[in-house]
C-alpha positions as CSV (number, residue, x, y, z in Angstrom):
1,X,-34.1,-45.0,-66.9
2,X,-36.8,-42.1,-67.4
3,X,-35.6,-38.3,-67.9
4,X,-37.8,-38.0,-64.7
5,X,-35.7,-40.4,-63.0
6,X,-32.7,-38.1,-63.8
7,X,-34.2,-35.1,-62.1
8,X,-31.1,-34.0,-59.9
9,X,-29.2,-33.2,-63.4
10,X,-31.2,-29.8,-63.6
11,X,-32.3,-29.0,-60.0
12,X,-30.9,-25.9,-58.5
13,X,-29.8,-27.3,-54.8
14,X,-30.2,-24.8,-51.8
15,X,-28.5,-25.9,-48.4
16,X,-30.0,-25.1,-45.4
17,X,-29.2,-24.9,-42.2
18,X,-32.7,-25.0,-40.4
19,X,-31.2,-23.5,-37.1
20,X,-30.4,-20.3,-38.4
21,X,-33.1,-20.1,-41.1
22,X,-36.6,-19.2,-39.8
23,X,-37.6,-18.8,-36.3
24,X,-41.4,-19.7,-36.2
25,X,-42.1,-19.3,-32.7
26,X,-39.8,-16.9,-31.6
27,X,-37.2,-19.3,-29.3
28,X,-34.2,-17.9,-30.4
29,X,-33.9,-20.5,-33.4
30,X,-34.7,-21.6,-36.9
31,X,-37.2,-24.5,-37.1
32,X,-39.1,-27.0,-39.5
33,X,-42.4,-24.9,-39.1
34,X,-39.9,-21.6,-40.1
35,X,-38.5,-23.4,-43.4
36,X,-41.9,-24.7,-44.1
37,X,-43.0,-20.9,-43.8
38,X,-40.8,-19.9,-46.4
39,X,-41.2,-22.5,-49.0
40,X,-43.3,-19.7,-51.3
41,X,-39.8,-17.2,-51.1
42,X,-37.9,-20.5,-51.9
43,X,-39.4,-21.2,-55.0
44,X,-39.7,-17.9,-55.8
45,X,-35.6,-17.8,-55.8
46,X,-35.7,-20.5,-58.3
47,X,-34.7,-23.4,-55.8
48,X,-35.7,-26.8,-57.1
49,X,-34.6,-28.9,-54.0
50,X,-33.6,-28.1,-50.4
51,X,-31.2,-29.8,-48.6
52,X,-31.9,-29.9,-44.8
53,X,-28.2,-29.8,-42.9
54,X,-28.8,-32.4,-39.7
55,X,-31.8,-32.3,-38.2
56,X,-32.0,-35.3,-35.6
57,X,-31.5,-35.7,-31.9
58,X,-27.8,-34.1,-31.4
59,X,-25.4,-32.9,-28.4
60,X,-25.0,-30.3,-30.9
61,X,-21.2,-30.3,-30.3
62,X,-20.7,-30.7,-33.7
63,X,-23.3,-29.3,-36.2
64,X,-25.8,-32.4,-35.3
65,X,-23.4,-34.1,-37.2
66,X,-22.8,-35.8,-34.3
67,X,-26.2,-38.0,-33.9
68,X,-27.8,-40.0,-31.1
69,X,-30.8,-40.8,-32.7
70,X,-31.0,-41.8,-36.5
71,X,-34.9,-41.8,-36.4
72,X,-35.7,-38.7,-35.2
73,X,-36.3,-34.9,-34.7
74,X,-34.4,-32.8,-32.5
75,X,-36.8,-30.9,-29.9
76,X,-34.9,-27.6,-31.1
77,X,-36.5,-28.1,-34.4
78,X,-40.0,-29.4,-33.7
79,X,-41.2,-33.3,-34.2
80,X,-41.9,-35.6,-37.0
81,X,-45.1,-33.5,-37.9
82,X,-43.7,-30.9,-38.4
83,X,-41.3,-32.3,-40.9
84,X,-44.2,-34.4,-42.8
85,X,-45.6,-31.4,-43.0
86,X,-42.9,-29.4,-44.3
87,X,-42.3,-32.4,-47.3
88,X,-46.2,-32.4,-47.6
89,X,-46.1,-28.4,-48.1
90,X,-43.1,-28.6,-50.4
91,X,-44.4,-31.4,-52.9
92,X,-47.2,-29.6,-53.2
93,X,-44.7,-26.8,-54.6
94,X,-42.6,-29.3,-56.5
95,X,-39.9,-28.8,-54.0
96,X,-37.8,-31.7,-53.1
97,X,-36.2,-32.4,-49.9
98,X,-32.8,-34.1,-49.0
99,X,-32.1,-35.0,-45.8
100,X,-28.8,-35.8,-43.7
101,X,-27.4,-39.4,-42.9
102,X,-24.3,-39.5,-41.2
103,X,-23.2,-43.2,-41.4
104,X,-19.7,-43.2,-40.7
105,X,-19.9,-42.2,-36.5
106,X,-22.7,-41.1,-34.3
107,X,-22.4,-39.0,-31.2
108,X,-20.8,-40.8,-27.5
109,X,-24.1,-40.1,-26.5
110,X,-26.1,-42.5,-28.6
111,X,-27.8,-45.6,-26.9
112,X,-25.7,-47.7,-29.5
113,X,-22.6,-46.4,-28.0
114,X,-23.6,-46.5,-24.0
115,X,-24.6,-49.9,-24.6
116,X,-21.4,-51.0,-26.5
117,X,-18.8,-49.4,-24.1
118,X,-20.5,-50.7,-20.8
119,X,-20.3,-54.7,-19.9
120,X,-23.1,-54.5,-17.3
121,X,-25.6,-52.1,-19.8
122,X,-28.7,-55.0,-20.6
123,X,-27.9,-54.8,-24.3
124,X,-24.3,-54.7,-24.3
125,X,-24.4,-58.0,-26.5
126,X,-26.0,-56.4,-29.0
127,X,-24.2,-53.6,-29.2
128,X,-20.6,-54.6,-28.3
129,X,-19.6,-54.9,-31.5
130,X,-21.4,-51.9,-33.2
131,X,-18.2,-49.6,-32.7
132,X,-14.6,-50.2,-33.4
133,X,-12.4,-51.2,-30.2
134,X,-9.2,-52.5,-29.4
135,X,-6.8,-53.3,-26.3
136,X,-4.2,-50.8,-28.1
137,X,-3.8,-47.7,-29.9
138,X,-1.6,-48.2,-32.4
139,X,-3.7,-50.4,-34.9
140,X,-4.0,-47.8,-38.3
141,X,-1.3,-45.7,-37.8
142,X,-1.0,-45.1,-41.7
143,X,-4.9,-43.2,-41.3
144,X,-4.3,-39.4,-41.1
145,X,-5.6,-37.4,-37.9
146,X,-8.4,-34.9,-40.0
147,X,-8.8,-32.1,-37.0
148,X,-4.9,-32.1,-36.3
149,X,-5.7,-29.2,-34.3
150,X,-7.9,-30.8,-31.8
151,X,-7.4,-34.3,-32.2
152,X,-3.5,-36.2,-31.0
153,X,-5.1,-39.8,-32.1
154,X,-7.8,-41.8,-33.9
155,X,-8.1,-43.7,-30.6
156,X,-10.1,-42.6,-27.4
157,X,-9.3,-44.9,-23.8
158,X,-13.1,-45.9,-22.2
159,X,-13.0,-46.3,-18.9
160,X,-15.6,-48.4,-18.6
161,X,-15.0,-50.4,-21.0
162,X,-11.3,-50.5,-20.3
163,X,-10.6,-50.7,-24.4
164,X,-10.1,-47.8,-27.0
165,X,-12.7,-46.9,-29.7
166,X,-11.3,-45.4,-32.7
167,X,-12.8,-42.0,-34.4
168,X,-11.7,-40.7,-37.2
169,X,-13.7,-36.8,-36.4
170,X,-14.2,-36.0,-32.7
171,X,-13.3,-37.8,-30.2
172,X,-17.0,-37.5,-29.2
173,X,-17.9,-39.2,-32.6
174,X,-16.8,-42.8,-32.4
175,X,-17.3,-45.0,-35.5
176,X,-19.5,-47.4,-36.3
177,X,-18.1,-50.8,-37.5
178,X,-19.2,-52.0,-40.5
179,X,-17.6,-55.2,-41.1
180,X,-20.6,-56.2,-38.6
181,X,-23.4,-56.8,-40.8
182,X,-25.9,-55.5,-38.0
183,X,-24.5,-51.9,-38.4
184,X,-24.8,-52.2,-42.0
185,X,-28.5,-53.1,-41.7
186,X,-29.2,-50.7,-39.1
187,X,-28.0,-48.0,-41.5
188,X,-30.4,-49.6,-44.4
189,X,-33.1,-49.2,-41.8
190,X,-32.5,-45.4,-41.7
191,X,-32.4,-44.7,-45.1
192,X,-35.9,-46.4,-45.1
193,X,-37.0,-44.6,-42.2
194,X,-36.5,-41.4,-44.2
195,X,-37.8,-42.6,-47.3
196,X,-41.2,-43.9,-45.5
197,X,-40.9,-39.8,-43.9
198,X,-41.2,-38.6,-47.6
199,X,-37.5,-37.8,-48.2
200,X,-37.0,-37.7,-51.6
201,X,-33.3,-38.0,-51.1
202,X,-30.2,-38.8,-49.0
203,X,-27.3,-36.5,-48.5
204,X,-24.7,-39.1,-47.4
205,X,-21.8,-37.8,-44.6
206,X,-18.2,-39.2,-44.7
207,X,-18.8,-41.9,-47.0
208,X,-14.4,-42.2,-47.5
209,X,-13.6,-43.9,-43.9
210,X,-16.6,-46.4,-43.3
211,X,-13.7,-49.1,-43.3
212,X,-10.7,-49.6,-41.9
213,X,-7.4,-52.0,-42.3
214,X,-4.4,-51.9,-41.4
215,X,-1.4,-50.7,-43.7
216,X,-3.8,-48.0,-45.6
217,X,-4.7,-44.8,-44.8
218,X,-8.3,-46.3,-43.9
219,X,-9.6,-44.6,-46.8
220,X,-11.7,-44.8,-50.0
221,X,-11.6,-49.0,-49.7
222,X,-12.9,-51.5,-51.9
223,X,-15.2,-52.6,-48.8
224,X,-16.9,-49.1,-48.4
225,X,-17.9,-49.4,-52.3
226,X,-19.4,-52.6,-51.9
227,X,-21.4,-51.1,-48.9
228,X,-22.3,-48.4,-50.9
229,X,-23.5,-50.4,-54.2
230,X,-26.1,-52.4,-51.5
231,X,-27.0,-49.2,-50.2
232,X,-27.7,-47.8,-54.1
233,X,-29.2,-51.7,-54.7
234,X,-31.5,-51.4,-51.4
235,X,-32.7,-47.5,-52.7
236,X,-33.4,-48.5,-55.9
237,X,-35.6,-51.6,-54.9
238,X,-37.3,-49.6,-52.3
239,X,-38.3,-46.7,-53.5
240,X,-36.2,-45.5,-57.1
241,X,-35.8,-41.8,-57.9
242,X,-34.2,-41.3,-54.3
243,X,-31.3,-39.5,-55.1
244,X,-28.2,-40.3,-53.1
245,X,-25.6,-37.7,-52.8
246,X,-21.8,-38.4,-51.6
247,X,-19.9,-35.8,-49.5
248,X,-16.6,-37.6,-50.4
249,X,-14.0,-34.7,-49.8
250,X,-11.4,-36.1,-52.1
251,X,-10.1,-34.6,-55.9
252,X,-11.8,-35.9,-58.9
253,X,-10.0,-38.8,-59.9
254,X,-10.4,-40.2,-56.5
255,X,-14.4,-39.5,-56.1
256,X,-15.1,-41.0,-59.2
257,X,-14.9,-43.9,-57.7
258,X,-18.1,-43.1,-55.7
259,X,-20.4,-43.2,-59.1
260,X,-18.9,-47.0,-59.4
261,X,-20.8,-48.0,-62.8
262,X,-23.5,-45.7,-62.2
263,X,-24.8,-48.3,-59.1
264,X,-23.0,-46.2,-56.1
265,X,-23.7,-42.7,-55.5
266,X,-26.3,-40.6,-58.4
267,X,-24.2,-37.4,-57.4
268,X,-21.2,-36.1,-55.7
269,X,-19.8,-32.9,-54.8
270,X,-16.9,-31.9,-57.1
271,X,-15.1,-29.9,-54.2
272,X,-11.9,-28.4,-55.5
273,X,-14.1,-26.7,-58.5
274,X,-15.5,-24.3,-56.0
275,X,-12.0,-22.9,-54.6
276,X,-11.3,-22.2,-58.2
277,X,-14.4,-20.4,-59.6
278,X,-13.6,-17.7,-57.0
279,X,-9.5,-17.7,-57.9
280,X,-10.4,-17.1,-61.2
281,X,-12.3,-14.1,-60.8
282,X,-9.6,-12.8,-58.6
283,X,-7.4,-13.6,-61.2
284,X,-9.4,-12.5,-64.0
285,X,-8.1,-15.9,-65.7
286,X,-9.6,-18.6,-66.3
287,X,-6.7,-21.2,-66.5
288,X,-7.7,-22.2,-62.5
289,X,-11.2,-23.7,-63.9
290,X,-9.7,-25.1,-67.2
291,X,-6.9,-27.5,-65.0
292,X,-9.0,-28.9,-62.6
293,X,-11.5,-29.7,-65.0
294,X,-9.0,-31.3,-67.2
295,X,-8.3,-33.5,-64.2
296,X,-12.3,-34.5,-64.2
297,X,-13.3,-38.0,-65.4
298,X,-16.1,-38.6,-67.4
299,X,-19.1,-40.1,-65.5
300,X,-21.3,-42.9,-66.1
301,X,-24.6,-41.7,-67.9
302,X,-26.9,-41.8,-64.9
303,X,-24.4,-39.6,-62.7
304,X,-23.9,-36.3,-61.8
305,X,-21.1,-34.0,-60.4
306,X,-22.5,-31.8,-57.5
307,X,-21.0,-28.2,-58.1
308,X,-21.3,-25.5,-55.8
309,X,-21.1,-21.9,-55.5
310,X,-20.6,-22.3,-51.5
311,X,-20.9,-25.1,-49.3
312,X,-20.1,-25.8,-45.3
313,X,-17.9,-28.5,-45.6
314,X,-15.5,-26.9,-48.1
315,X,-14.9,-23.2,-45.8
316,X,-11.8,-24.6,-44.6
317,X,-10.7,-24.3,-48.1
318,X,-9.2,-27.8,-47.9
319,X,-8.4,-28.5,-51.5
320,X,-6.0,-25.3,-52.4
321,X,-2.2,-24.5,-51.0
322,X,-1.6,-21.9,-48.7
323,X,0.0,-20.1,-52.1
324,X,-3.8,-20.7,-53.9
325,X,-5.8,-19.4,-50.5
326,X,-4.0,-16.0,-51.5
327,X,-6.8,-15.3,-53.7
């Protein structure tokens, strides 16, 4: 383990969402040409790495988080070029770049999922089994609904396929199955597809609900860390120094969990810290940082917490009470 090896210890992270960055042709949106014209006013901020929010082929109904193509670029944003081009101008700079993978559901729209939910599609045998169905909805019921304000189930009825498919987001994002060892490769495959782009690391989406079994809360299992130690094995034999960064919204004692023995994740976001930087100014006390920080566990040499001054996944304020959002 070189100090090199360790660079996301010390780099200053910038997220960025590319469609409402830098418009480069004048279309209305932001665009890999735009963020690659602003790499100079990037470093100049002091950013060490930027971290591309989704940026493949999307509906769009959700951010691009909901994908129908792992292994490309959406048209909105330009082609593979340009991005090459963009990692090629920001090496150059000693910028790094992290991209998106959102492994835990794709988008209704993805050829994965129109060949899985339809019997007559010419590659529904290879695909039947990439999503998780059943004959009945009440398989789980112990797994909490996440957009309780949108969503009545985990399950959505096909018609075509005459089963349900069970999402834990949208009920345009079904899930992939991974206790079928061709979704788990497939998602290997991407990683590498991103690595062989010039990535120089992986943002990982969602990583708490990759499995599910009945009588849990389909969360945080012992099956999603082994998935994610051979992810961290198949990264570190393919290319190492690829950082991998968890988004697993959960409280400290729970994420840790995610760093395994220092062969999971490298980094992940320490969510409630953020809510509680911003309390204690309000406050002017700093007892806010002081207890949640008690509640941090010591991680594994090679490991990093993730800790944010503002971030799109934690707006919602998730990990506060209504008394804390106050503030």
């Amino acid at each position: 383990m070189t100090e090199n090896s360790l660079w996301y210890k010390n780099d200053i992270f910038y997220e960025l969402y590319v469609r409402a960055f830098r418009d480069s042709n004048a279309d209305g949106w932001g665009d890999l040409k735009g963020v690659t014209e602003k790499l100079d006013y990037l470093s100049y901020l002091g950013v060490d790495t930027i971290w591309l929010l989704p940026i493949s082929p999307s509906p769009l109904r959700d951010d691009g988080y909901d994908v129908s193509d792992y292994c490309g670029i959406h048209p909105m944003y330009g082609n593979m070029q340009d991005f090459q081009e963009l990692i090629a101008q920001a090496h150059q700079r000693a910028l790094k770049i992290l991209v998106e993978l959102v492994p835990n559901h794709t988008s209704d729209q993805h050829a994965w999922f129109q060949a899985s939910r339809d019997p007559a599609h010419p590659e529904h045998e290879k695909y039947r089994d990439y999503y998780v169905w059943s004959d009945t909805d009440q398989k789980y019921q112990d797994a909490r609904i996440i957009f309780v304000d949108s969503e009545k189930s985990n399950w959505t009825y096909d018609p075509v396929r005459k089963q349900y498919f069970w999402h834990r987001f949208f009920q345009h994002q079904p899930d992939l199955n991974y206790d079928n060892p061709a979704v788990q490769e497939a998602m290997l495959q991407t990683v590498k597809f991103w690595i062989d782009q010039g990535a120089d690391g992986i943002r990982v989406d969602a990583p708490p609900y990759l499995f599910e079994r009945e009588g849990t809360n389909c969360e945080n299992l012992p099956e999603t860390h082994l998935f994610l130690k051979r992810l961290r094995a198949f990264v570190e034999q393919y290319k190492p120094g690829v950082l991998l960064l968890s988004e697993a919204n959960q409280w400290p004692e729970d994420v840790i969990h995610y760093f395994g023995s220092g062969d999971e994740m490298h980094m992940n976001f320490h969510f409630p810290l953020m809510p509680r930087l911003y309390m204690a100014l309000a406050r002017g006390d700093r007892t806010p940082i002081e207890e949640i920080l008690a509640r941090t566990p010591e991680l594994p040499a090679n490991c990093q917490w993730g800790t944010f001054l503002r971030c799109h996944d934690e707006l919602t304020l998730e990990m506060v009470t209504p008394e804390e959002r106050e503030y």
